[in-house]
Rosetta silent file (secondary structure, phi, psi, omega in degrees, C-alpha in Angstrom):
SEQUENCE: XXXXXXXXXXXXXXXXXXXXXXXXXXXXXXXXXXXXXXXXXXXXXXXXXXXXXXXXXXXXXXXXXXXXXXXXXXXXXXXXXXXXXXXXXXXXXXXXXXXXXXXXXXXXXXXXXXXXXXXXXXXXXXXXXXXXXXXXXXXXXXXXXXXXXXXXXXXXXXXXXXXXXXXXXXXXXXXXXXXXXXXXXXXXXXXXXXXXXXXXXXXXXXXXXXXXXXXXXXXXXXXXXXXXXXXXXXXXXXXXXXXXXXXXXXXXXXXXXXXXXXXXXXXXXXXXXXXXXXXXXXXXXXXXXXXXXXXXXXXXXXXXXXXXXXXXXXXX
SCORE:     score description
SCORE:     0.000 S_00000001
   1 L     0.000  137.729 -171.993  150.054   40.502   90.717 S_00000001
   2 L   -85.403  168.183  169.181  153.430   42.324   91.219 S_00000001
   3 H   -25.694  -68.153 -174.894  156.660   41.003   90.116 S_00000001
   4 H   -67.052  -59.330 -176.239  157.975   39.697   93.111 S_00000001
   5 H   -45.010  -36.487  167.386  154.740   38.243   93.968 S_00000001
   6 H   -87.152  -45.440  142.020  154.829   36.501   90.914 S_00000001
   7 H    -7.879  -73.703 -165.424  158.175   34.880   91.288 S_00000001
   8 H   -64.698  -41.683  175.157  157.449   33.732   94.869 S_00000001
   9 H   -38.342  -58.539 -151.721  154.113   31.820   93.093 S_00000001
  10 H   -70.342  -44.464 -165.879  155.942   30.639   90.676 S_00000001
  11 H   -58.644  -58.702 -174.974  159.090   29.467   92.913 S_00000001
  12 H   -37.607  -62.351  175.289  156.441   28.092   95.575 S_00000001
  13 L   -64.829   45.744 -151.893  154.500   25.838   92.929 S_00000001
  14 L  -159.019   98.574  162.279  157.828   23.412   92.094 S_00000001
  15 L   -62.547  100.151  173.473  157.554   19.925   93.325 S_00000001
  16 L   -99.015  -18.890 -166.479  161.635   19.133   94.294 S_00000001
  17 L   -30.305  127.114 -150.873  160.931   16.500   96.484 S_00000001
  18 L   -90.370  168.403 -144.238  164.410   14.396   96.083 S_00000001
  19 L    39.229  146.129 -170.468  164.877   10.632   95.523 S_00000001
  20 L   -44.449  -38.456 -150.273  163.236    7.760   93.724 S_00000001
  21 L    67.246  176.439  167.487  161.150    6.247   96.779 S_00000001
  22 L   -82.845  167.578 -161.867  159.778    3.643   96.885 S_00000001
  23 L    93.745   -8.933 -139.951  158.284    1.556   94.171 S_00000001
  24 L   -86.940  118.077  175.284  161.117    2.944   92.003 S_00000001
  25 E   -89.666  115.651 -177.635  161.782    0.361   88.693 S_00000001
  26 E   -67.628  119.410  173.264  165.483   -0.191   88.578 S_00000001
  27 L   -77.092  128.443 -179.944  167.007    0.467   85.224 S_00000001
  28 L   -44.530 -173.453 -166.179  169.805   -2.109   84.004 S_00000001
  29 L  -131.807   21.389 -167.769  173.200   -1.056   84.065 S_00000001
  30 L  -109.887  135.820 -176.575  173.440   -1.290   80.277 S_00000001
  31 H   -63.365  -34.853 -170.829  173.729    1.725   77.767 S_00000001
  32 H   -71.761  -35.609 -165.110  171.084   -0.711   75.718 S_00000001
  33 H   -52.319  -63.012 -160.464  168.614   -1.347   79.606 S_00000001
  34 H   -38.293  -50.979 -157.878  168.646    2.978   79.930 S_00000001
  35 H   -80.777    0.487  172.543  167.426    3.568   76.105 S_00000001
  36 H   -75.986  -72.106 -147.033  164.436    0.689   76.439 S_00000001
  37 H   -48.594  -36.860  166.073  163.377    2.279   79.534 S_00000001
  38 L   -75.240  -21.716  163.773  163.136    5.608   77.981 S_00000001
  39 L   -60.224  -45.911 -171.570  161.439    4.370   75.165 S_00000001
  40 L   -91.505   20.550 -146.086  158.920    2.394   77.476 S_00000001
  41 L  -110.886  141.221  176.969  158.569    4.904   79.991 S_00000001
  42 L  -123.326  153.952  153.343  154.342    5.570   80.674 S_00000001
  43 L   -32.727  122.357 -177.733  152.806    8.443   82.600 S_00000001
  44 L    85.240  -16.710  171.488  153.694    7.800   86.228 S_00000001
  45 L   -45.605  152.518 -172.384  156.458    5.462   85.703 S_00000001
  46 E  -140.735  114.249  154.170  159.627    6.299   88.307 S_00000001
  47 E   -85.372  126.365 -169.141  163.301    5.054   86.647 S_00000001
  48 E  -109.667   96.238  177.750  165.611    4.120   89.006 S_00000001
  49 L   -31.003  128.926  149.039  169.354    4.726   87.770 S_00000001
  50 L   -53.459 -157.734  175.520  171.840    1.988   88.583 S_00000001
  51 L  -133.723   88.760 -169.449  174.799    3.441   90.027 S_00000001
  52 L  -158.222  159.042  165.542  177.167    2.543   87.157 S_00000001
  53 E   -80.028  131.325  176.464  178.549    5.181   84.160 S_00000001
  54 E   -98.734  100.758 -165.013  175.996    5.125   81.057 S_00000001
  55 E   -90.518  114.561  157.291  178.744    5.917   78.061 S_00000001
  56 L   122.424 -169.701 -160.288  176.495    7.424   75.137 S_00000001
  57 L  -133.401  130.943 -137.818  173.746    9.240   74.172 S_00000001
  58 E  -121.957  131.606  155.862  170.129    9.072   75.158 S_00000001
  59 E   -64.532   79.744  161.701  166.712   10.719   73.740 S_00000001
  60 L   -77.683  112.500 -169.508  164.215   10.736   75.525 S_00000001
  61 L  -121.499   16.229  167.594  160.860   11.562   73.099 S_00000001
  62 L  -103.692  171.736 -162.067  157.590    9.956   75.547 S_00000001
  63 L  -124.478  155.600  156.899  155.939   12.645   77.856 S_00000001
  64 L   -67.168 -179.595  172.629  154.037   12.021   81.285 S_00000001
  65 E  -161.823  104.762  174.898  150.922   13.511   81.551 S_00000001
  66 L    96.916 -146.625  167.917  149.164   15.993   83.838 S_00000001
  67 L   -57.262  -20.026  157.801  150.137   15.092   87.388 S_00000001
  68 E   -73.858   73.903 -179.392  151.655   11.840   85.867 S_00000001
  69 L  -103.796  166.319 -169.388  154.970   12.853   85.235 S_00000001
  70 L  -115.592  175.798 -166.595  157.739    9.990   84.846 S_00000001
  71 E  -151.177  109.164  169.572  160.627   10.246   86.704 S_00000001
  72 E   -96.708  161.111 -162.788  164.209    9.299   85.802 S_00000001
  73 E   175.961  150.644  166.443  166.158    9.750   89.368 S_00000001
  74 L  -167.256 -140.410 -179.702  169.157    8.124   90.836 S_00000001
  75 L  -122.590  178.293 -178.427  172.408    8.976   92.784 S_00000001
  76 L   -76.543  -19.501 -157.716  175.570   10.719   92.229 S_00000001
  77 L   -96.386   10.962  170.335  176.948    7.606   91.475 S_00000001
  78 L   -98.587  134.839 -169.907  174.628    7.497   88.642 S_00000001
  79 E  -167.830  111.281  170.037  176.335    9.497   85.212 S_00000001
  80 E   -99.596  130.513 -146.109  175.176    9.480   82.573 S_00000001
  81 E  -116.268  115.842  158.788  178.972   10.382   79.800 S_00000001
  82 L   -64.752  -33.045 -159.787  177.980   12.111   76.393 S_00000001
  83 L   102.776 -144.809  153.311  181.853   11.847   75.300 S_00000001
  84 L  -122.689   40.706  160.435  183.174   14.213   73.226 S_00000001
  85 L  -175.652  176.753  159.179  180.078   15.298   71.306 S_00000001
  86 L    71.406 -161.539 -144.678  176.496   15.613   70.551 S_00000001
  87 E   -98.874  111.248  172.156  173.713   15.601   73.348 S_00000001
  88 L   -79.058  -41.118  175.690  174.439   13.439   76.401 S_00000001
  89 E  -125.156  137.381  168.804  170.454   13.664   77.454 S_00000001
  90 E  -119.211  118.026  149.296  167.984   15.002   74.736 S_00000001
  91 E   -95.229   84.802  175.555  164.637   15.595   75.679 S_00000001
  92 E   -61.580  114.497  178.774  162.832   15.803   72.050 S_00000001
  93 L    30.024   31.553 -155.544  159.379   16.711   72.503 S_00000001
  94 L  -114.101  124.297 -175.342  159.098   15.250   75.623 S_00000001
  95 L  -107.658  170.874  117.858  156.621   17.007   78.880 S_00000001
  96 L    78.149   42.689  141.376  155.677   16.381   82.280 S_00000001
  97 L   -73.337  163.068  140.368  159.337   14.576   83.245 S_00000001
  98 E  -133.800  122.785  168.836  161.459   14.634   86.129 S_00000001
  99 E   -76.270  108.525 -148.175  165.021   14.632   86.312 S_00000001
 100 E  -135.925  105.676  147.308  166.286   13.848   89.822 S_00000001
 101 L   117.353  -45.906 -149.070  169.779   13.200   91.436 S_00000001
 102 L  -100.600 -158.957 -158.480  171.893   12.119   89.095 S_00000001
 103 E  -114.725 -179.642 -169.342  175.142   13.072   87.319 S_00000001
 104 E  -139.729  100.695 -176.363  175.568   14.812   83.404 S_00000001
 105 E  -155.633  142.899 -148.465  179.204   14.952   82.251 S_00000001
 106 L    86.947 -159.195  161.037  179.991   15.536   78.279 S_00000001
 107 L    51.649  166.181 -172.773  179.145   15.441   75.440 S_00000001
 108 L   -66.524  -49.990  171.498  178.908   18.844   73.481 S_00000001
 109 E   -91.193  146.294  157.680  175.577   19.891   75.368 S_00000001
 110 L  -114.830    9.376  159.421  174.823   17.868   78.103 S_00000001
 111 L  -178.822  120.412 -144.869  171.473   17.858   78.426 S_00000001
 112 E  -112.618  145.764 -171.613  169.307   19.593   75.907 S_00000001
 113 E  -138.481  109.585 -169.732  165.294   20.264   75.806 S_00000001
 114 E  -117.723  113.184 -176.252  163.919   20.809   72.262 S_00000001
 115 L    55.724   40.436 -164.124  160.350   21.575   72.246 S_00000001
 116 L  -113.568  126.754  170.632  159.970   19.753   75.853 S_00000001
 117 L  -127.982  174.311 -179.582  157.650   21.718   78.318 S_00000001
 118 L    48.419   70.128 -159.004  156.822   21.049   82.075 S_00000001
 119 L  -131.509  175.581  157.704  159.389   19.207   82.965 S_00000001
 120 E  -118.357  142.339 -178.608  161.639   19.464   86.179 S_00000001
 121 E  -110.829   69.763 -124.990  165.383   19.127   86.473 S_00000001
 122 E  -138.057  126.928  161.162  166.162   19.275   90.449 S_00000001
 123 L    69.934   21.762 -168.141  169.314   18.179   92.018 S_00000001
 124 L   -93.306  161.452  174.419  171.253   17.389   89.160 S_00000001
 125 E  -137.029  135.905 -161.367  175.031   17.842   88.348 S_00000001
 126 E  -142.722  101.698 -170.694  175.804   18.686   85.061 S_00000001
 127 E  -148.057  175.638 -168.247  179.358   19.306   84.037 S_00000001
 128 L    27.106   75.772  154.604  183.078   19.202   81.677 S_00000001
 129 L  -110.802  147.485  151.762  180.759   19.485   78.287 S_00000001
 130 L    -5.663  -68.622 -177.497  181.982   21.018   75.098 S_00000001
 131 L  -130.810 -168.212  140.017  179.454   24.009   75.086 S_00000001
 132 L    41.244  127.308  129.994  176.363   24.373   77.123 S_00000001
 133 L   -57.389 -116.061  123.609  175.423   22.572   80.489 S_00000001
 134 E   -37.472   89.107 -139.480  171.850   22.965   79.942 S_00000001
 135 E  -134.008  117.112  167.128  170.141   24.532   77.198 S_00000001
 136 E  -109.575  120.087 -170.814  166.609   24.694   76.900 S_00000001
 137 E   -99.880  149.425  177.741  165.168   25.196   72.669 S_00000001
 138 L    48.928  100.217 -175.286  162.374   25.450   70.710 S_00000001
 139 L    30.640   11.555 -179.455  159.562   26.350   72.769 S_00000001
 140 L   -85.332  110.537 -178.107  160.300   24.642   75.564 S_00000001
 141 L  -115.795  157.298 -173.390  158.269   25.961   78.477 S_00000001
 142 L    64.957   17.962  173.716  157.618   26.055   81.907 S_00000001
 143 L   -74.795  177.473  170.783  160.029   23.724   82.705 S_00000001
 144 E  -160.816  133.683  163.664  162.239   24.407   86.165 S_00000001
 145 E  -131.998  118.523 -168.226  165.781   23.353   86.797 S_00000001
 146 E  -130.732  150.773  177.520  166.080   23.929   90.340 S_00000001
 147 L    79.493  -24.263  170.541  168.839   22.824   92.949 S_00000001
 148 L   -88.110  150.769 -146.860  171.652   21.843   90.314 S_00000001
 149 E  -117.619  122.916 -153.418  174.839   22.405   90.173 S_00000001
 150 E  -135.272  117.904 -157.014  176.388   23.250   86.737 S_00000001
 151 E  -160.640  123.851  151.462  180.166   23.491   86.714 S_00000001
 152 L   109.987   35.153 -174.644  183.326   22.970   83.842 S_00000001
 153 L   -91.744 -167.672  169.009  181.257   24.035   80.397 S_00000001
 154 L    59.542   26.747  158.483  182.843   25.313   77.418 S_00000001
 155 L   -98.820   39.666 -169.217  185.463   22.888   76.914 S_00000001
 156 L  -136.844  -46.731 -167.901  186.154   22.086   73.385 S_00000001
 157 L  -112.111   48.912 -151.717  184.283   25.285   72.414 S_00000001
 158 L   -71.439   24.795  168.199  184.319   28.289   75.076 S_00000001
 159 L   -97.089  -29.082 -151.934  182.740   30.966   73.193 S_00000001
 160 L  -101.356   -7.581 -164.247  179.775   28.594   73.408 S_00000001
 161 L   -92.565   34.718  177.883  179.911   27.397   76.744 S_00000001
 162 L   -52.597 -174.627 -171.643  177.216   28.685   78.658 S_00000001
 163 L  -107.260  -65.662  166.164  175.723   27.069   82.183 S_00000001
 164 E  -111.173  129.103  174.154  172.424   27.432   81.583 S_00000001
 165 E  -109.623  142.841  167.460  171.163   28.731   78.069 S_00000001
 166 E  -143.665  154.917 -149.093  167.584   29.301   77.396 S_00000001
 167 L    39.132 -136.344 -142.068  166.091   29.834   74.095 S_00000001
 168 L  -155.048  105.394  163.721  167.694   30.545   70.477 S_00000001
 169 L   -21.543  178.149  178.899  169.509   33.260   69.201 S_00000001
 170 L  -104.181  -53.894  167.679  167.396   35.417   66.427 S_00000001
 171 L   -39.580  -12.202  179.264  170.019   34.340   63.831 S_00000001
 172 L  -142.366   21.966  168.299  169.232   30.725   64.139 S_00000001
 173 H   -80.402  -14.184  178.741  165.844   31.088   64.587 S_00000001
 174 H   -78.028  -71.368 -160.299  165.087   29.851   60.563 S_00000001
 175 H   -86.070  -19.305 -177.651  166.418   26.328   61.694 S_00000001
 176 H  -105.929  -23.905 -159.361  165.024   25.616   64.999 S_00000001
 177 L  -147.478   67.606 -155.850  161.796   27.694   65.152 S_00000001
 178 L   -20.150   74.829  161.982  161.095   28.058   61.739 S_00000001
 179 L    78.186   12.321  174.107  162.160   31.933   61.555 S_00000001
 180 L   -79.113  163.049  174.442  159.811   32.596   64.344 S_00000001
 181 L   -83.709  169.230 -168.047  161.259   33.812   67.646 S_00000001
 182 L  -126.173   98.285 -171.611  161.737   30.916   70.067 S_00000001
 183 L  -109.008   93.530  152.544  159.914   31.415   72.665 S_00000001
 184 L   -84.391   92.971 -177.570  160.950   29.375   75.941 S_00000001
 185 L  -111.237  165.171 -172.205  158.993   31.078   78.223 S_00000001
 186 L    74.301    3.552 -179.131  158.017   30.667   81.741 S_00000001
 187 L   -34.004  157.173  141.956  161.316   28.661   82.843 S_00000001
 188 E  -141.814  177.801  178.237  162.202   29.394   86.049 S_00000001
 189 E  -150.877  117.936 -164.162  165.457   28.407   87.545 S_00000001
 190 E  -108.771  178.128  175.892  165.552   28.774   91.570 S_00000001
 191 L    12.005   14.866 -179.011  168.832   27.612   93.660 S_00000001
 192 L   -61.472  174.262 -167.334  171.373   26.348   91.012 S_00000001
 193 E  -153.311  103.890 -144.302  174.799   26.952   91.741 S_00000001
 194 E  -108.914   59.710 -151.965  176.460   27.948   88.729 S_00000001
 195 E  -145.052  156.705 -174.194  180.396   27.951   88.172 S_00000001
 196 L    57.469   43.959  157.155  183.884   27.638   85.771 S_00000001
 197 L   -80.608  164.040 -165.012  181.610   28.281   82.618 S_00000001
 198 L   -90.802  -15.028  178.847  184.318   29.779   79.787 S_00000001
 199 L  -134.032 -177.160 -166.902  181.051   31.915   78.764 S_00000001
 200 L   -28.612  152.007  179.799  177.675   33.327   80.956 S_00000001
 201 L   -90.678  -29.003  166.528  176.773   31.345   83.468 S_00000001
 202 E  -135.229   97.277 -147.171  173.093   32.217   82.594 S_00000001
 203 E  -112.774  129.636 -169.745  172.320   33.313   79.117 S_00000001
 204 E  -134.732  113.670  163.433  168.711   34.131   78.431 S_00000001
 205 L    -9.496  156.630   96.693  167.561   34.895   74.518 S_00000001
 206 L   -20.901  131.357  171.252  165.853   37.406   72.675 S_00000001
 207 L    98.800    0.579  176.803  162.618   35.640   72.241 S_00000001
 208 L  -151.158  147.555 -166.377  162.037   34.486   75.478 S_00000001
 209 E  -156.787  174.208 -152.096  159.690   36.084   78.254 S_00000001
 210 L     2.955   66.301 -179.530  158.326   35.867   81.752 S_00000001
 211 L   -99.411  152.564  161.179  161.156   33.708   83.310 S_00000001
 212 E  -146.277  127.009  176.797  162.399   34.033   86.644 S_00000001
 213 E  -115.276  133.902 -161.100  165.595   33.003   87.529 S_00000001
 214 E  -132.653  130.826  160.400  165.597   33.360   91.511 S_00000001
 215 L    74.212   21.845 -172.909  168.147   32.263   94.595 S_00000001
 216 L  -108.683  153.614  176.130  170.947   30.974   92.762 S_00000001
 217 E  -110.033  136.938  172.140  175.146   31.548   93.010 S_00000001
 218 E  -133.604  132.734 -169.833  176.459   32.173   90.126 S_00000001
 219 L  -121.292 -155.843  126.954  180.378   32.633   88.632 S_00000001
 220 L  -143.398  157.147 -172.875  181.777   32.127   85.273 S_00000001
 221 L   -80.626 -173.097 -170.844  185.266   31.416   85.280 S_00000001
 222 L   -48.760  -26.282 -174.820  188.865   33.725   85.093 S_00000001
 223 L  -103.189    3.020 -170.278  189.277   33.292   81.276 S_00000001
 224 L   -36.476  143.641  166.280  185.718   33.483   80.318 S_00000001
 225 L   -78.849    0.740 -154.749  185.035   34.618   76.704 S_00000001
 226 L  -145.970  156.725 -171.580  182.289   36.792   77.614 S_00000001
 227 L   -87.276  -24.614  179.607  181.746   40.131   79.926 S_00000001
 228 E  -125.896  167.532  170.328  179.005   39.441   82.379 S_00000001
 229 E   -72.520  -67.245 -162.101  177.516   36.358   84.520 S_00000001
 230 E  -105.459  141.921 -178.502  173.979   36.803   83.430 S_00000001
 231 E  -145.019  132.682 -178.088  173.110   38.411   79.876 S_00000001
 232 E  -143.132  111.294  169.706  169.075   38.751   79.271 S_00000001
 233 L  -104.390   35.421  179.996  168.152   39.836   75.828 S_00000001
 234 L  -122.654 -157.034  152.081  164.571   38.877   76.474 S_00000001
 235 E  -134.762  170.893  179.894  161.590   40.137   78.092 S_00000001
 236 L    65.455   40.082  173.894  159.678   40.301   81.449 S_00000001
 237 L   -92.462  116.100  159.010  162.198   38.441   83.011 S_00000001
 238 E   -79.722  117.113  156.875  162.456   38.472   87.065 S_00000001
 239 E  -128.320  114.939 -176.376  165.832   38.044   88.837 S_00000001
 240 E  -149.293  149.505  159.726  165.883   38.564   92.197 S_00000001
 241 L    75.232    1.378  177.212  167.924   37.579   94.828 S_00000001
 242 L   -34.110  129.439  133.451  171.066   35.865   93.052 S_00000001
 243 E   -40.273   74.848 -145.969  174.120   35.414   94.404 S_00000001
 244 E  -129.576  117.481 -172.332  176.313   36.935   91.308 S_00000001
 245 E  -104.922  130.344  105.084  180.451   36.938   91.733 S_00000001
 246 L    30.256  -32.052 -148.278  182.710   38.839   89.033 S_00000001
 247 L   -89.137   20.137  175.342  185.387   40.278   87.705 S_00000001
 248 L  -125.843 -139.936 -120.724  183.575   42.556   84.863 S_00000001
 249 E  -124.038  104.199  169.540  180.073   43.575   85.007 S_00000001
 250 E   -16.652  -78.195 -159.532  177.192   40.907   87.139 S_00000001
 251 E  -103.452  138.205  163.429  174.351   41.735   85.279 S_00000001
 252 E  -128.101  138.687  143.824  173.803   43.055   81.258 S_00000001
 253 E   -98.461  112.745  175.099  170.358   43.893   79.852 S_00000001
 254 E  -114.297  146.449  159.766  170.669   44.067   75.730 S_00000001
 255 L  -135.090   93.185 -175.157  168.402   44.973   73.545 S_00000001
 256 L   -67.652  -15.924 -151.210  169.857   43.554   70.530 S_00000001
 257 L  -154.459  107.614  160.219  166.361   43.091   68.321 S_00000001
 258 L   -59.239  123.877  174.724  163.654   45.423   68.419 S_00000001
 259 L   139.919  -19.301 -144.677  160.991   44.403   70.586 S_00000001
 260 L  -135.986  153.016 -170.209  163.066   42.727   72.694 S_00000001
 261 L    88.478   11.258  166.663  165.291   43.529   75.839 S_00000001
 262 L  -106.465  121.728  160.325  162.045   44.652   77.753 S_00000001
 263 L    93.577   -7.918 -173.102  160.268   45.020   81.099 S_00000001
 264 L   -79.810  136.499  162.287  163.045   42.860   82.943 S_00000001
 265 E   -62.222  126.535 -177.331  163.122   43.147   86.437 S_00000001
 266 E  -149.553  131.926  179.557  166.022   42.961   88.906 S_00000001
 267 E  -166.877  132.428  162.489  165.702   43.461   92.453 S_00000001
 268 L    96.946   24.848 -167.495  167.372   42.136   95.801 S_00000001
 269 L  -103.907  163.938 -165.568  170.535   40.323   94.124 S_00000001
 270 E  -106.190  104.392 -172.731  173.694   40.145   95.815 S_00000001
 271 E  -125.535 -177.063 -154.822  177.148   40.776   93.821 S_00000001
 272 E  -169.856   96.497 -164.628  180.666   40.634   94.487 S_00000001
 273 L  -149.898  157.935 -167.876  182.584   42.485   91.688 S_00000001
 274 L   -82.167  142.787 -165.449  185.596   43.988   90.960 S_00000001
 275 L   -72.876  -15.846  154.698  184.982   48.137   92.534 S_00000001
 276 L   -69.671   16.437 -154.124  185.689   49.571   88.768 S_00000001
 277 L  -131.838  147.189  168.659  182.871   47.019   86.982 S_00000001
 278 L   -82.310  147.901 -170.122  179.537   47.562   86.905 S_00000001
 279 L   -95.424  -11.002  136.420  177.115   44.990   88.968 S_00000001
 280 E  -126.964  120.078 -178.333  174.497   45.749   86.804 S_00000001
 281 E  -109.615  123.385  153.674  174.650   47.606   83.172 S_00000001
 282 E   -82.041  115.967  166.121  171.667   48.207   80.760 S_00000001
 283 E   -40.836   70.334  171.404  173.093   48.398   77.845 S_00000001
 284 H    94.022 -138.324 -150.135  172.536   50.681   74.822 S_00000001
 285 H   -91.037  -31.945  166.026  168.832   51.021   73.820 S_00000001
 286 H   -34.342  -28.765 -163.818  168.006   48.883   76.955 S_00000001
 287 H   -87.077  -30.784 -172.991  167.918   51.673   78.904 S_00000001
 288 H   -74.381    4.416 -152.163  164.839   53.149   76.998 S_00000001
 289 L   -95.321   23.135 -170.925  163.190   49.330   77.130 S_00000001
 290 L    52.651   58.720  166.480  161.322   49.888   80.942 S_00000001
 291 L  -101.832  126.907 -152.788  164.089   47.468   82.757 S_00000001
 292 E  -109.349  107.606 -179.998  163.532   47.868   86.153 S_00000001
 293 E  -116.119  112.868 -173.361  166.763   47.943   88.656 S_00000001
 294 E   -62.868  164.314  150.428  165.681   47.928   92.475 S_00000001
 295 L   -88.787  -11.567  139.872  167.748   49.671   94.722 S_00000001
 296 L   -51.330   -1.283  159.823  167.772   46.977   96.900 S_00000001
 297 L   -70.793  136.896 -170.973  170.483   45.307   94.800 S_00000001
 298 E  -152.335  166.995  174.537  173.681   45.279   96.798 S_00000001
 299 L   -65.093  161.292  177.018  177.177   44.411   97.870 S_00000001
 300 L   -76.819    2.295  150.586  177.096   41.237  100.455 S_00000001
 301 L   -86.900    2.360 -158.064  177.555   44.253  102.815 S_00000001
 302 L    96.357  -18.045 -169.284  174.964   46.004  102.267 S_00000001
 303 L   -74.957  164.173 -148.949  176.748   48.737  100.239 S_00000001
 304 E  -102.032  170.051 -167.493  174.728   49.996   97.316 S_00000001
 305 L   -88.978  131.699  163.183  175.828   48.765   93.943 S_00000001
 306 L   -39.118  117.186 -173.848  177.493   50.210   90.795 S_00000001
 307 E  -132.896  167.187  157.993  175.181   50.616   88.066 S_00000001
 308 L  -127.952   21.135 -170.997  174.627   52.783   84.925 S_00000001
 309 L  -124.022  152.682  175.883  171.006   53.067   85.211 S_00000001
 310 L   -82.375  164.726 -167.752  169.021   54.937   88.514 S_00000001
 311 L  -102.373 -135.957  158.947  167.748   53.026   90.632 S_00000001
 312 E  -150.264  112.655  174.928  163.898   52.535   91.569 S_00000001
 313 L   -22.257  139.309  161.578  162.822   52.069   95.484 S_00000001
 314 L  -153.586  150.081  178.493  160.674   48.369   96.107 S_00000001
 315 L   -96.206   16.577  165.373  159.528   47.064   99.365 S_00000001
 316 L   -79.930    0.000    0.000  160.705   43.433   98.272 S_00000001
């Protein structure tokens, strides 16, 4: 199966359908109602948010199972506020969720997946945290956060303040994935809308492999601490078709850690960059790592892009 081909599979197979329905068990309007519910939540169960602010900070650690997945879901006017620290939503070893509708706003991460696979986050709004919007750790795979809007990270901490992060630095790999690399692989992330983080809007690990992040706009804001939108130290990574806005350099491929910084793919994305910056750079020993830049990447005119790499023809 080709690249693309796998992407569109992958993108294809991702249940979003949006709202509780019916049947839906309405969760209390109490910081104490939310953290029963998550405790007491069974395969197939559907949580129905009140529409009220939930001040503090909730764990989830049971899993769904198979085709059972549980479902927390609300409205906008559902939020749940981390503060000014620690995890506003934790998923802790927790599969086969769904996260549907509602709002995210705090706390230093706001909504963090540690050894959590299969889970979906669709339609979510996740914003003004410390660091991190979403960060998924420790093996957590195959998950999808599709459709959400991620917006306002990095305040207390902007070096730190990515939109979406997935996996774990190599340097902190001895505490979360005991000195192993930490691999959250298969994510994908389709149609997010990505903006004002103070660092990448999409940061993807050394240590992580076959992701595809697909159809999404992505900015980071005017003061950002950091040089690019998207920075992928991993491998086998697909990107295609992104929306990616500017004013240094779209895309970076690193290969910080031998082994790693391979095989990534990039083909059809759309930038909007300042005409000195590059829209995509491979970096350093990246360029020897087989990262693959279509020539179908382009301006939203059609005009072909800056790069520092050639480019390679694809019929996607």
């Amino acid at each position: 199966m080709t690249f693309a081909a796998l992407a569109l599979t992958a993108c294809a197979s991702i249940d979003t359908d949006s709202g509780c329905g019916p049947g839906a068990d309405p969760v209390g309007d109490s910081v104490t109602a939310l953290q029963e519910a998550l405790d007491a939540a069974q395969p197939g169960d559907v949580l129905q948010l009140a529409d009220t602010t939930y001040s503090g900070h909730f764990t989830i650690t049971a899993s769904g199972r198979g085709e059972e997945e549980i479902t927390l879901c609300g409205s906008r006017g559902a939020v749940i506020d981390g503060g000014d620290s620690g995890y506003a939503l934790h998923l802790d070893g927790a599969s086969h969720w769904k996260l549907d509708g509602f709002g995210v706003v705090g706390g230093s991460k706001g909504i963090m997946l540690d050894a959590s696979s299969s889970n979906v986050l669709t339609d979510l709004e996740v914003s003004h945290t410390g660091q991190e919007g979403i960060h998924l750790r420790s093996g957590s795979s195959g998950n999808s956060i599709v459709g959400s809007t991620v917006h306002h990270t990095g305040l207390t901490m902007p070096a730190y303040g990515e939109g979406i992060y997935i996996g774990t630095a190599q340097p902190n790999w001895c505490e979360y994935t005991e000195c192993a690399p930490d691999a959250s692989d298969h994510n994908v992330l389709l149609r997010n809308t990505v903006s004002e983080t103070t660092a990448e809007a999409i940061d993807v690990k050394e240590g992580t492999s076959n992701g595809v992040i697909s159809n999404n706009r992505l900015s980071i804001a005017g003061d950002a601490q950091v040089d690019s939108v998207i920075d992928v130290k991993g491998n086998d990574w697909m990107l295609r078709a992104n929306q990616v806005t500017a004013s240094d350099a779209g895309i970076q491929i690193h290969r910080i850690l031998e082994g790693w910084g391979l095989r990534n793919v990039l083909l059809a994305n759309i930038f909007d960059v300042a005409a000195d910056a590059y829209a995509i750079e491979v970096v350093g020993d990246a360029r020897d790592g087989g990262n693959l830049v279509g020539c179908n990447n382009s301006t939203a005119s059609g005009a072909s892009i800056r790069t520092n790499v050639a480019c390679t023809e694809s019929d996607d």
